[in-house]
C-alpha positions in Angstrom: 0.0 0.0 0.0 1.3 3.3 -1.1 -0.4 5.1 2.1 -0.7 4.0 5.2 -4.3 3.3 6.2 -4.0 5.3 9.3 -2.9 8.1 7.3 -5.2 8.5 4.6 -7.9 6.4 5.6 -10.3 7.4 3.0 -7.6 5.4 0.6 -9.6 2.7 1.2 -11.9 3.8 -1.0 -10.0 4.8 -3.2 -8.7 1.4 -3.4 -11.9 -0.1 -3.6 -13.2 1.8 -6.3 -10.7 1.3 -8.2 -10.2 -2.6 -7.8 -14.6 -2.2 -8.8 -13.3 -0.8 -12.1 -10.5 -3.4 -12.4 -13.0 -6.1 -11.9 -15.4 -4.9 -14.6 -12.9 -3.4 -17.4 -10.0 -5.8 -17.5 -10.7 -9.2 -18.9 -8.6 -11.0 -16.3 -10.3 -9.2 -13.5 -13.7 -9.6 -15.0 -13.2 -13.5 -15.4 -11.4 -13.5 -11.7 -12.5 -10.8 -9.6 -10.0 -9.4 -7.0 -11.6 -9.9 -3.4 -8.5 -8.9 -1.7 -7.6 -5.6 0.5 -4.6 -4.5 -1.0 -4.0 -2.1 -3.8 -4.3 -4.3 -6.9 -1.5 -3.3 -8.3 0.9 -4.3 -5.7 -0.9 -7.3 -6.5 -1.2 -7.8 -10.2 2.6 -6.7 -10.6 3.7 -9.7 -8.5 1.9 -12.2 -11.4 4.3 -13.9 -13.6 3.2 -15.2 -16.9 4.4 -16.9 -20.1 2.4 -17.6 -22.9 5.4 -19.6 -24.3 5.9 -21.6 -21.7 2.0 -21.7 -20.7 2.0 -21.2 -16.9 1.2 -18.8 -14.3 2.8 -18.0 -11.4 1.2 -16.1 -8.4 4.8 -14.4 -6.8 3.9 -13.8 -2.8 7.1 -12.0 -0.7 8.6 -13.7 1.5 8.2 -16.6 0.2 11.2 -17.2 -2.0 9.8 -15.2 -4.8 12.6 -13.7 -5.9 14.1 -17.1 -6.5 11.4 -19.0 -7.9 11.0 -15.5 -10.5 14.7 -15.8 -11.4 14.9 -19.5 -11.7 11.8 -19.2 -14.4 13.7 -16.7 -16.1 16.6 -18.9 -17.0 14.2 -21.7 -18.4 12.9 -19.0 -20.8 15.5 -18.3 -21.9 16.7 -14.6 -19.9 18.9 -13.6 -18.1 17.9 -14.8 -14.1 19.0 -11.0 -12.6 16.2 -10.0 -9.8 15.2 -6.9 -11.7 15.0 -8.6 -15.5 12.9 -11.7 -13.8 10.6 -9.5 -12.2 10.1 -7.1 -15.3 10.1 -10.1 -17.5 6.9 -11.6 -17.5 3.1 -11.1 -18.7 1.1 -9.3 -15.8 -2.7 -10.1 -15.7 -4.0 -6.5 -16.2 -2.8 -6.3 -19.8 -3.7 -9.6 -21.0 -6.7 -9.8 -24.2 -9.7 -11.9 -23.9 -8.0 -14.3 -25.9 -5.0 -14.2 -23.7 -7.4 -14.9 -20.5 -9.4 -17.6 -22.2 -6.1 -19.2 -23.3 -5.3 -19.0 -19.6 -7.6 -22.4 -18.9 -4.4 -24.7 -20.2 -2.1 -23.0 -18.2 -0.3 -24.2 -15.6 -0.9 -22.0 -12.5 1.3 -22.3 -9.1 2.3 -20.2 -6.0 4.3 -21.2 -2.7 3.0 -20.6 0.5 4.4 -20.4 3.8 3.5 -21.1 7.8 2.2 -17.3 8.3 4.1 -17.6 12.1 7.4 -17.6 10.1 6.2 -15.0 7.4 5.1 -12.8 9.4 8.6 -12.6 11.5 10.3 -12.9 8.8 8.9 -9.7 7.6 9.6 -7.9 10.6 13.4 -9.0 10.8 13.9 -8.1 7.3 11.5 -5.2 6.5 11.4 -3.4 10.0 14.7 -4.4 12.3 17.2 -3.9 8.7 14.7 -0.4 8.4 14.3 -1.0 4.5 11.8 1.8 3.0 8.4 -0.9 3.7 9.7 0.1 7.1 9.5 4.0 7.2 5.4 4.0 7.9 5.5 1.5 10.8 8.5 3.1 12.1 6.7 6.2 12.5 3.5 4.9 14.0 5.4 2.5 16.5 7.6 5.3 17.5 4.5 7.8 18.3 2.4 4.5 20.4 6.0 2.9 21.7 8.4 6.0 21.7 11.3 3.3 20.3 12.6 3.4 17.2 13.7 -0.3 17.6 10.3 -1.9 18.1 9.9 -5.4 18.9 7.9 -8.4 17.4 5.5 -8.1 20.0 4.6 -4.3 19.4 5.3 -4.8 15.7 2.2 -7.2 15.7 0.1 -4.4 17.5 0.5 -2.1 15.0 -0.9 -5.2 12.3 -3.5 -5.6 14.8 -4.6 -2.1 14.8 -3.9 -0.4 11.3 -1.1 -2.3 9.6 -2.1 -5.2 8.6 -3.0 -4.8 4.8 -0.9 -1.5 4.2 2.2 -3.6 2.8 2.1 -7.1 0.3 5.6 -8.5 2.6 2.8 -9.0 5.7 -0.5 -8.9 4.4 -3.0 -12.1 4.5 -1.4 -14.1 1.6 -4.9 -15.0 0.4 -4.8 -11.1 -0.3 -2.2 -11.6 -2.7 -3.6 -13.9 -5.0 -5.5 -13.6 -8.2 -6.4 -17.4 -8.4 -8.8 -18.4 -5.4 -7.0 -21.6 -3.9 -8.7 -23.8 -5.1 -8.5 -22.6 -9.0 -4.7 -23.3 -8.4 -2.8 -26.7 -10.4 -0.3 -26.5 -7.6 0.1 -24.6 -3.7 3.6 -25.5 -3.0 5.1 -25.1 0.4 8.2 -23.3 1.1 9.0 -24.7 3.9 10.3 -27.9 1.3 11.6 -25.7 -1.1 13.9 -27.4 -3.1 11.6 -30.4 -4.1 8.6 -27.8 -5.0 11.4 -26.0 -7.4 12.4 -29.4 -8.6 8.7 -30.1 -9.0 7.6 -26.8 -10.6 10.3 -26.7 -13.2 10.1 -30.1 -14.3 6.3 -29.5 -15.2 7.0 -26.4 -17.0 10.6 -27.1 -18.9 10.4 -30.7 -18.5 13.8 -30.9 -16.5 14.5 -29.5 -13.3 16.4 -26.0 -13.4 18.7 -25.5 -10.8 21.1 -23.2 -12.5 20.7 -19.7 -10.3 21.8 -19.1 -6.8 19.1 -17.4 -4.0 18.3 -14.0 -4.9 16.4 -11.6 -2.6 17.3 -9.6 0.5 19.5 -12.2 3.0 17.7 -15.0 4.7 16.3 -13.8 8.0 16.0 -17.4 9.6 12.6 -16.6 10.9 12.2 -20.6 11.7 14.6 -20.6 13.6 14.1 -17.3 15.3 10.2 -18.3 16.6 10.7 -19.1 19.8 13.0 -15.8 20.6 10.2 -13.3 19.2 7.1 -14.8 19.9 5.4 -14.1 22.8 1.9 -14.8 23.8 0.4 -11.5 22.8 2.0 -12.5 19.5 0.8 -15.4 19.3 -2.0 -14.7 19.8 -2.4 -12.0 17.1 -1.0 -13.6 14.3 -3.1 -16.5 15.1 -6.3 -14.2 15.4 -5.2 -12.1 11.9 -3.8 -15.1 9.5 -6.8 -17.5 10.6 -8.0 -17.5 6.7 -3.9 -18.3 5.4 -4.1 -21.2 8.2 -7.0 -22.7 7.4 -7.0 -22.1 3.2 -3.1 -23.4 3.5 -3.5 -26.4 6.1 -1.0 -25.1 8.8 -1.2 -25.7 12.0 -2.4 -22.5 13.9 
């Protein structure tokens, strides 16, 4: 989200005027409405399509995106660099009618994660390393906290009370799809990341590609991290505000 929702809250409707128009001018949207509460194009920007290749991948952060884009890359044929991967794709929004019916014969994949580790993993990278996803939160947590080194605990407060949907790194990941679940050939997991990688490319190029390095910002270990971080407010939150990504996904809440 461009604006914080605490900010500007009459956004919102912005947003949801303009995700009403998306849903009855663009063919994609029309044939798969957006139901989510982010601003669709943080959303639509993070789809990854080939019409040469015939698949469709629905990129959610912090879930290895970044690698799973670049690795995709290379089996077209480009170059694997983060930015060329990300840029180097169809995106839903300009796609024909004939594009979008075409779509039915595609093969269509994301990777989920255990929304416990998302969710820290997001903080660690986004809010402790202060990258620019960071400068909203900061502010709000520094004005309800007075600390400009928040912790998990107060971080989850702020999704609790006005955060929760203004960035795509934290948000639901339901939010960020433009499939519902069940419309998707494949949910992968990245918690076994290597074999859905193996898996995915092997369906699309018919041989697993295994030729590009992790890409992204450095690994966070959020798994490893849980039990440092969360507390039982925590807990209790990310429980209460990722019920739908537990249940749709089939982790344990």
């Amino acid at each position: 989200m461009t604006q914080a929702q605490y900010d500007l809250p009459w956004l919102n409707g912005v947003n949801r005027a303009l995700i009403g128009a998306a849903n009855g001018l663009s063919p994609y949207y029309k044939a798969h409405p957006y139901r989510g509460g982010l601003w669709l194009s943080e959303v639509d920007m993070r789809v990854a399509i080939s019409h040469a290749h015939r698949f469709l991948y629905n990129r959610l952060p912090k879930n290895a995106n970044s690698t799973v884009t670049a690795l995709l890359h290379v089996g077209i044929g480009g170059s694997g660099t983060v930015d060329a991967s990300k840029h180097g794709f169809a995106r839903p929004w300009k796609l024909s009618r004939a594009e979008v019916a075409a779509l039915e014969g595609y093969y269509t994949f994301c990777i989920v994660r255990d929304p416990y580790s998302r969710t820290l993993s997001a903080y660690l990278d986004k809010i402790v390393r202060k990258r620019r996803q960071a400068k909203r939160p900061l502010r709000w947590l520094k004005a309800r906290f007075g600390t400009d080194a928040p912790t998990f605990e107060q971080f989850c407060i702020y999704l609790d009370e006005v955060g929760l949907m203004d960035d795509n790194h934290w948000a639901p990941q339901l939010d960020g799809l433009v499939l519902r679940p069940e419309e998707f050939d494949h949910i992968g997991r990245f918690e076994r990341l290597g074999d859905e990688i193996a898996t995915i490319t092997t369906r699309i190029f018919g041989a697993p590609v295994t030729t590009v390095k992790r890409r992204g910002p450095p690994s966070t270990g959020a798994a490893e991290a849980r039990e440092a971080h969360y507390t039982e407010t925590a807990t209790g939150i990310v429980k209460r505000l990722y019920a739908r990504d537990f249940e749709a996904f089939g982790y344990e809440p």
